[in-house]
N, C-alpha and C positions, 0 to 999 in steps of 0.2 A: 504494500500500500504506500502509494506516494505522503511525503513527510506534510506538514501543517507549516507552509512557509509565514514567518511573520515579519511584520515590519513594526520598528520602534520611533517614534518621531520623540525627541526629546535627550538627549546623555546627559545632566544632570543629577544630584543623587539619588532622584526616585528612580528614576531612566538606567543612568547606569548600574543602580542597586538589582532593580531588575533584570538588565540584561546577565548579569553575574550568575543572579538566583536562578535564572532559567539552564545559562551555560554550566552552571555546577551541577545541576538536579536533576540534567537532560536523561541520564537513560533511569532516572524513577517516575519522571513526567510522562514518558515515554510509555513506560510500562502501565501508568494508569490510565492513560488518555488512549492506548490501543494505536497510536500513531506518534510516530517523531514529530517533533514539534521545535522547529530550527528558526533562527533569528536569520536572515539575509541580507533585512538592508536597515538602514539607521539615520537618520536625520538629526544634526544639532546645529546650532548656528555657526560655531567658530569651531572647525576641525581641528586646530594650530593647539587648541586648549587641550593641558596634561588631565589626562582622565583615569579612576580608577575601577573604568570597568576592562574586559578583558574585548576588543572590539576584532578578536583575529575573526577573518573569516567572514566578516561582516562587511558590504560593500556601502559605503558612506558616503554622503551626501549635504549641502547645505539647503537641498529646497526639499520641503518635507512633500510637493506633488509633486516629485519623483517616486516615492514611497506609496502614497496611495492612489496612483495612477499605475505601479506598475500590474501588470493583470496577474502574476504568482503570486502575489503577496495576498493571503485568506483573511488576514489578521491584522489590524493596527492597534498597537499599543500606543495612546493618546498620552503622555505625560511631558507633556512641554508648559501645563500651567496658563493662569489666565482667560481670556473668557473670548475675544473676537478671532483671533484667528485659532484657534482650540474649536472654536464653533463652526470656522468655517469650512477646516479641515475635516472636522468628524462629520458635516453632512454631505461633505465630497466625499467622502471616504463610503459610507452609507451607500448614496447614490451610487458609488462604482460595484455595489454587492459584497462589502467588507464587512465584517463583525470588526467590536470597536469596544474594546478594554479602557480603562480610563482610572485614573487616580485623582481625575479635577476635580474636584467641588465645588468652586464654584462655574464653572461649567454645568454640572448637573445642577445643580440649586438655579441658574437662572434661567438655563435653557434644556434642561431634562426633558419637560413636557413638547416639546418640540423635535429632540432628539430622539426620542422614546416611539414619536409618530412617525416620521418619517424611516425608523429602522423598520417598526409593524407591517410597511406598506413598501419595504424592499426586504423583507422577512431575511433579515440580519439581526445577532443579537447586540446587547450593548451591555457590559457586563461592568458593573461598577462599584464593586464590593469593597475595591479600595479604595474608593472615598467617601464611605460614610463609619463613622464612630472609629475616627482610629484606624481602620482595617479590619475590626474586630467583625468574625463571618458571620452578619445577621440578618444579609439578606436573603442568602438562599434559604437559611433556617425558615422566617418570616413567610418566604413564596411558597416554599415545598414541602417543609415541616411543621408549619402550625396552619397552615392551610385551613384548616377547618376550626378555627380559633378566631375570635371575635375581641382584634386588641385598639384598644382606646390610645393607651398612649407608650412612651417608651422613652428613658434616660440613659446619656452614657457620654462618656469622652465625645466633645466637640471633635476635635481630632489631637494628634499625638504633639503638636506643636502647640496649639492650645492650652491642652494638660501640663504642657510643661511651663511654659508663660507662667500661666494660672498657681500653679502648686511653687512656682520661684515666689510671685509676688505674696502668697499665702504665709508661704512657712518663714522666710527671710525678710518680707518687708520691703523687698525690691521694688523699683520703678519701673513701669510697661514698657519703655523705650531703652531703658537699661537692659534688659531680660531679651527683649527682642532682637536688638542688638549681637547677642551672644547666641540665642537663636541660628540667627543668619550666619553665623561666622561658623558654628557645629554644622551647618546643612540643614538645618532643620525646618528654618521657615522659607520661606519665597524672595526673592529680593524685592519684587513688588508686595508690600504685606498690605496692602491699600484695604482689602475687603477685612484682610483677617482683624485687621483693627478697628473696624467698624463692628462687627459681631463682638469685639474683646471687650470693645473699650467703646463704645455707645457713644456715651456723655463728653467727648473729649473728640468725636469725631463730626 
């Protein structure tokens, strides 16, 4: 059976954390998924940038429709972050008959209901487990496992960059732009943190 070729638009540390986790875990992914499942081609802006994912074998690119135009590629992996060109890609991507993985949040938060329709009506999925609560896997639970369960509401980690903000200014007394700061500098948040400080920090935005 021919392999599950993917394409990555983003190397970044979500981006390159994932291409890593997939390049380590290939022949267990493999063995679950009944198909190989290979990384091909990659999209980031500045190729020149030292990165620490492992990018052999991967054919690279600075225009991400290279990636989701090219017709082997089944799969794009959306992590480039942001919300208009993330938007714009994913429903090109869509439109060309891609399934479309995603770790944006705010991408789904503004344009999910849009995203969500237009995959329905090119029966492609959109799978975006990694951006809500952390990572934490609740929404297949929610779709397939509680199925027949009638829930009102549900609490958890904004997300993991959030949590950690939050639990710095909690436990330490720290200042939001201190903490964020240091954020940015571990990886952890966005270099644009424009929304996330708006959800953080309300009253000051």
């Amino acid at each position: 059976m021919k392999p599950v070729k993917v394409g990555v638009l983003g190397l970044g540390t979500v981006g390159g954390g994932t291409v890593n986790v997939l390049k380590r875990n290939a022949q267990e992914i493999s063995r679950r998924a009944g198909r190989e499942i290979i990384i091909t081609r990659a999209a980031a802006r500045d190729l020149t940038r030292e990165r620490l994912c492992d990018t052999k074998g991967i054919a690279l690119s600075t225009d991400p429709y290279d990636i989701i135009n090219d017709p082997e590629i089944e799969i794009i992996l959306e992590l480039i972050g942001g919300t208009s060109l993330a938007k714009e890609l994913v429903l090109q991507a869509i439109a060309n008959g891609k399934h479309i993985v995603t770790a944006n949040k705010a991408l789904i938060a503004l344009h999910g209901n849009e995203i969500f329709s237009a995959a329905s009506k090119a029966n492609v999925m959109v799978a975006y487990e990694a951006a809500v609560a952390g990572g934490i896997p609740i929404i297949k639970a929610i779709r397939e496992g509680l199925s027949g369960n009638q829930i009102n509401w549900l609490a958890g980690i904004i997300n993991g960059t959030g949590n950690f903000i939050l639990t710095e200014m909690r436990d330490k007394g720290r200042d939001f732009d201190d903490v964020l700061a240091e954020a940015q500098s571990l990886g952890y948040a966005e270099a644009d943190p424009t929304l996330m400080s708006k959800v953080l920090m309300p009253d000051i935005n």
